[in-house]
C-alpha positions as CSV (number, residue, x, y, z in Angstrom):
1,X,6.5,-22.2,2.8
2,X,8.3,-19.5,4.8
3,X,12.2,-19.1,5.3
4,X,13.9,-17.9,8.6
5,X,13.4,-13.7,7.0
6,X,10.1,-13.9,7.4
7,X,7.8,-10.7,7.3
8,X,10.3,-8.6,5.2
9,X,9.0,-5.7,2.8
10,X,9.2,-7.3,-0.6
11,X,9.4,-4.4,-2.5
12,X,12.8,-2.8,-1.3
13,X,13.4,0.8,-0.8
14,X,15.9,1.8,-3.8
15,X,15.7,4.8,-5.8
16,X,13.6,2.8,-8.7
17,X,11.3,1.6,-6.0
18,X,10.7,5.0,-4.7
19,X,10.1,6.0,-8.4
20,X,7.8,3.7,-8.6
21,X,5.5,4.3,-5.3
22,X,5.5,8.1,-6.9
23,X,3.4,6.8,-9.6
24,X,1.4,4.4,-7.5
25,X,0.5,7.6,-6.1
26,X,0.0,9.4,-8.8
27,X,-2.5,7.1,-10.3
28,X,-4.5,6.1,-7.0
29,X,-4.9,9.1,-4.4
30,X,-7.6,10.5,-6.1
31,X,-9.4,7.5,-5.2
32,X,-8.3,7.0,-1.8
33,X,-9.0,10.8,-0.9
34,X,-13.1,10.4,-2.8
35,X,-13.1,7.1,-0.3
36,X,-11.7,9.0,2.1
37,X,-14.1,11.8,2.3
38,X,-11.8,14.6,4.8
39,X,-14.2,17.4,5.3
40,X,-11.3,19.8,6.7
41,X,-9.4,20.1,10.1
42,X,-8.9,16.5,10.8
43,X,-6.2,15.6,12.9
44,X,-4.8,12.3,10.6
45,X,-2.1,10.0,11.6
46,X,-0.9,7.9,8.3
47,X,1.0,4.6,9.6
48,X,3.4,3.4,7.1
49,X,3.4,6.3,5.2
50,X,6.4,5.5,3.3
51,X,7.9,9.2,1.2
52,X,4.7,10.4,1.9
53,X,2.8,11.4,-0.6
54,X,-0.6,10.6,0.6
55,X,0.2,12.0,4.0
56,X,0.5,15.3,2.0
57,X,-2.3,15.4,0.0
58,X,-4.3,14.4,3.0
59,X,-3.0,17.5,4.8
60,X,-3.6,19.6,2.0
61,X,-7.3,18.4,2.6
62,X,-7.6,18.9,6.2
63,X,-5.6,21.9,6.5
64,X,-3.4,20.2,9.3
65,X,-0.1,18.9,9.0
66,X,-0.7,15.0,9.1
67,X,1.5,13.0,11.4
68,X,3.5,10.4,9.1
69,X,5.4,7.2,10.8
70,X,7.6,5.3,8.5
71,X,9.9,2.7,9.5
72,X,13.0,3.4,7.0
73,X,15.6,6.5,7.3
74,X,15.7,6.0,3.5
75,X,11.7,6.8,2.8
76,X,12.0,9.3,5.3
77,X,14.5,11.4,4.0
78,X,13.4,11.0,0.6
79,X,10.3,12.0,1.5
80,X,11.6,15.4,2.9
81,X,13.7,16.0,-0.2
82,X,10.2,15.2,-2.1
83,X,7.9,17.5,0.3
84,X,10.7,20.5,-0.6
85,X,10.2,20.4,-4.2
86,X,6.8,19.7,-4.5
87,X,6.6,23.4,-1.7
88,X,4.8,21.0,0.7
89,X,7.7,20.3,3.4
90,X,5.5,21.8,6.2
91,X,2.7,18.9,5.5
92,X,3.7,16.2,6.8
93,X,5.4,15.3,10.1
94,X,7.7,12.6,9.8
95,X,8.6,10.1,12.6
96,X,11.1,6.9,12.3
97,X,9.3,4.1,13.8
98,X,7.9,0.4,14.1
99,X,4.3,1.0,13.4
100,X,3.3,-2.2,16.0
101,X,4.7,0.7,18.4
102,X,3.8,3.5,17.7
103,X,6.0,6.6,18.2
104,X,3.6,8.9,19.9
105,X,3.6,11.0,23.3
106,X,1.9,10.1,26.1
107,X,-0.4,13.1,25.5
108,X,-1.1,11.9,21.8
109,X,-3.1,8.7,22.2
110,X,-6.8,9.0,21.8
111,X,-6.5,12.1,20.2
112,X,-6.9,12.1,16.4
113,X,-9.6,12.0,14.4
114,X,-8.2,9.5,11.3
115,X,-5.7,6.9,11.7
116,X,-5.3,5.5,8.4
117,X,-2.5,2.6,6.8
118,X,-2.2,1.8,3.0
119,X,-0.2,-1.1,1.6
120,X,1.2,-2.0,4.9
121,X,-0.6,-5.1,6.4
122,X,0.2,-7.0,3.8
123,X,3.3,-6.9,4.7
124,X,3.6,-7.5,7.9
125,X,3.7,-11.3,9.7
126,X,2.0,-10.2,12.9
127,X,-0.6,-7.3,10.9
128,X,-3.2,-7.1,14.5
129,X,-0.8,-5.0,17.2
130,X,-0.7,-2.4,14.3
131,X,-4.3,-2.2,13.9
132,X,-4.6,-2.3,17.7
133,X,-2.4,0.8,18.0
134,X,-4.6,2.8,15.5
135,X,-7.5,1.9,17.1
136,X,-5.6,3.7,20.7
137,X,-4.2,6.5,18.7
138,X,-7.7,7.7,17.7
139,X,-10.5,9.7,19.9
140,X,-13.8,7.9,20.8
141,X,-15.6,7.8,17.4
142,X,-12.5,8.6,15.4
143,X,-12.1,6.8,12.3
144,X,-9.6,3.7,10.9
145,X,-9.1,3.3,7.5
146,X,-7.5,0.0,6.3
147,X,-6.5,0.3,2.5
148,X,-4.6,-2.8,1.2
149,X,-4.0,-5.6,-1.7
150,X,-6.0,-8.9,-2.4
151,X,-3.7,-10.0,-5.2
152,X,-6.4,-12.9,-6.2
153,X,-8.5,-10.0,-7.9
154,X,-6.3,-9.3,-10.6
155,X,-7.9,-10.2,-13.8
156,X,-5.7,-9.2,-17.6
157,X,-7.1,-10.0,-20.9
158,X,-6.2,-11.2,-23.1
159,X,-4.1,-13.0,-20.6
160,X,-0.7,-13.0,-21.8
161,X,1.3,-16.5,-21.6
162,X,2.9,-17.6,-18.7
163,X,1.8,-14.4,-16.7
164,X,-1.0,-16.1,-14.7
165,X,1.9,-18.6,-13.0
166,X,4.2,-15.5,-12.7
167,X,1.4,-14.0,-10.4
168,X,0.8,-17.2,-8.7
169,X,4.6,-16.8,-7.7
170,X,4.5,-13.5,-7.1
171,X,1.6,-13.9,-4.4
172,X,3.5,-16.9,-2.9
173,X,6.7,-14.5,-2.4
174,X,4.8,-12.7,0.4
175,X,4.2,-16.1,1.9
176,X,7.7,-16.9,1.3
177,X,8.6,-13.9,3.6
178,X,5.7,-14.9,6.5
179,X,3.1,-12.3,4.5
180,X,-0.4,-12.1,3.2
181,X,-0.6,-11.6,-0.3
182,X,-4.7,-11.1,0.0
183,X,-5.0,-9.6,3.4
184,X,-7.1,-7.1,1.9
185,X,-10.2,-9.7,2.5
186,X,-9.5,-9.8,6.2
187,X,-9.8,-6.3,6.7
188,X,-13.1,-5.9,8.6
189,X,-12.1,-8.9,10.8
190,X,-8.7,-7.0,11.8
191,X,-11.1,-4.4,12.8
192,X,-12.7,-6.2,15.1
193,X,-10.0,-8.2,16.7
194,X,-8.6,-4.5,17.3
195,X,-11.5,-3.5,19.0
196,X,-13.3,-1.2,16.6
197,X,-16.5,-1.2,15.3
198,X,-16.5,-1.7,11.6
199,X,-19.0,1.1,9.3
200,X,-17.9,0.2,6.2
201,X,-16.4,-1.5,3.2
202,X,-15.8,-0.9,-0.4
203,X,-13.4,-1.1,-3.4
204,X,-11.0,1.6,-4.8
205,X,-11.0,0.9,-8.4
206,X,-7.4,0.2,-9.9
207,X,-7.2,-0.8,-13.1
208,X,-7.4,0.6,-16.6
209,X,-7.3,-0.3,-20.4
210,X,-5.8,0.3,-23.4
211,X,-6.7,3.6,-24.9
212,X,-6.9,5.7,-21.5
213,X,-4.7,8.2,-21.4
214,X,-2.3,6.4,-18.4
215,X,-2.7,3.0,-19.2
216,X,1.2,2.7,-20.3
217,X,1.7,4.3,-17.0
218,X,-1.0,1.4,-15.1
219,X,1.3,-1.4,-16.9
220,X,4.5,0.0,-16.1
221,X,3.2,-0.2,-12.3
222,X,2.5,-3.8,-12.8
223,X,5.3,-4.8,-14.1
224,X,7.6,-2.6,-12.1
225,X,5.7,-4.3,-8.7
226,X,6.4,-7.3,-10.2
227,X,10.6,-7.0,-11.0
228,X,11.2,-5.9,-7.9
229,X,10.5,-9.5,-6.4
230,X,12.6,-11.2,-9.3
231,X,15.2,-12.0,-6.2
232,X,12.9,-13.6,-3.8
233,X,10.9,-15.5,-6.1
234,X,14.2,-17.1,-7.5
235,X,15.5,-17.7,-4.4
236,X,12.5,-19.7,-3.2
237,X,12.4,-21.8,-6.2
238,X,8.9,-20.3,-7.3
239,X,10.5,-19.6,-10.7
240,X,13.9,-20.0,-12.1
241,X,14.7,-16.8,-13.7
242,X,14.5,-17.8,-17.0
243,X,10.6,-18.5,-17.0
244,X,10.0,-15.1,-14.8
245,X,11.8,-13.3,-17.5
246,X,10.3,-14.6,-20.2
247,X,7.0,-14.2,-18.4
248,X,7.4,-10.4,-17.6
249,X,8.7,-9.9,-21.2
250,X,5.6,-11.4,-22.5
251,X,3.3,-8.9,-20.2
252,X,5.8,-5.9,-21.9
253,X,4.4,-7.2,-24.7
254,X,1.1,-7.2,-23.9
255,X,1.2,-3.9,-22.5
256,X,1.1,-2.6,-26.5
257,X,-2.1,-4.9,-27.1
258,X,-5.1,-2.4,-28.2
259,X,-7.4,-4.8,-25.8
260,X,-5.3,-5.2,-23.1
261,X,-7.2,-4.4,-19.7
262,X,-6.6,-4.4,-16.2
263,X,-8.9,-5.4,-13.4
264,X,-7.9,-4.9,-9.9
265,X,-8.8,-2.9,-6.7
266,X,-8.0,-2.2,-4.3
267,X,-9.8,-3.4,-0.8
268,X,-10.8,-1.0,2.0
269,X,-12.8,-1.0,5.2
270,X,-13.2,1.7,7.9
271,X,-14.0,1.4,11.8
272,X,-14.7,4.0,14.5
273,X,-12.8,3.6,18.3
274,X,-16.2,2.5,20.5
């Protein structure tokens, strides 16, 4: 099922979603960056890069300003105001742009080392020309890192009542919009059909339990991923608000269980340019 807005960002950019991609961050660059392995001096282009958090913390591995292309004014310039107060404004060099066209100069293609895209594919209908481009903005042997979701992974327990059909409708939001909610499965073969030789896959852990010193901050992810697609999922008739309400105030509730756990992670595969 798909209505005539189809491939639309499902999340929304407001000032409580950016909020919330700051503590996405905050709870899974470290893993990205150990997956990512810079050794220093890499030139990196992050597509998608949204206020660009990662983007900076990359830099601050390579030593290079990375090259950040994000499709919204709104991300962008939040992500300027964020780079000044965090003393990192010089890290990351913003471009407005549509990431299946990349906004780079002539003398730019084939030329960095890392093209890497987190949380993006997933939302896009048409996920390949993207891929395609990283695969031309990188040098011979230069590396592309696919990070992204396959929502059928996430496991809670105890599992909290009505929760698993709230996730079902979550997932079937994306498709609702023309979206993959479990693209992270297909990364490898994206890969390929871009042209790149595929070197690796793994996981990024991304879940937690009761007791760990962030868990609240793990839940208030999920649930906060979850409210921002109250609208869609209403409006396609997945849920009628009532039941997602009730659902999500069940997983609040849950959230102060002593054995509540998460288990999810986060899918990612890396190819080199032939």
């Amino acid at each position: 099922m798909e209505n005539e807005k189809s491939s639309e960002y499902l999340h929304g950019t407001h000032p409580a979603e950016q909020e919330r991609l700051s503590l996405l961050n905050e709870l899974l660059n470290a893993g990205s960056l150990r997956e990512l392995d810079l050794r220093g001096l890499e030139r990196v282009l992050d597509v998608g890069c949204g206020l660009g958090q990662f983007a900076r913390e990359m830099a601050n591995c390579t030593g290079i300003a990375v090259v950040g292309i994000e499709r919204s004014a709104e991300q962008i310039a939040a992500g300027i105001r964020l780079g000044i107060e965090k003393g990192g404004s010089s890290l990351v060099q913003f471009r407005q742009g549509d990431a299946a066209q990349l906004p780079l100069e002539d003398d730019e293609w084939g030329t960095f080392d890392v093209a890497h895209t987190r949380f993006l594919l997933e939302h896009l209908r048409e996920p390949l020309p993207v891929v395609e481009g990283m695969v031309r903005a990188v040098r011979k042997g230069g590396r592309i890192v696919l990070e992204d979701d396959d929502h059928d992974l996430l496991r809670l327990w105890p599992e909290p009542p009505g929760v698993q059909q709230l996730w079902q409708a979550y997932q079937k939001s994306y498709e609702y919009l023309g979206n993959d909610p479990n693209i992270g499965r297909r990364l490898v073969a994206l890969l390929v059909e871009a042209g790149a030789k595929p070197v690796r896959n793994s996981f990024v852990f991304f879940g937690s339990c009761a007791g760990h010193w962030r868990f609240a901050q793990y839940a208030e992810n999920l649930i906060g991923v979850i409210q921002t697609a109250r609208a869609t999922v209403v409006e396609a008739g997945l849920l009628d608000a009532a039941q997602f309400d009730a659902a999500l105030a069940a997983l609040r509730e849950w959230s102060k269980d002593a054995t509540a756990t998460i288990w999810y992670a986060m899918s990612w595969a890396e190819g080199r340019r032939p």
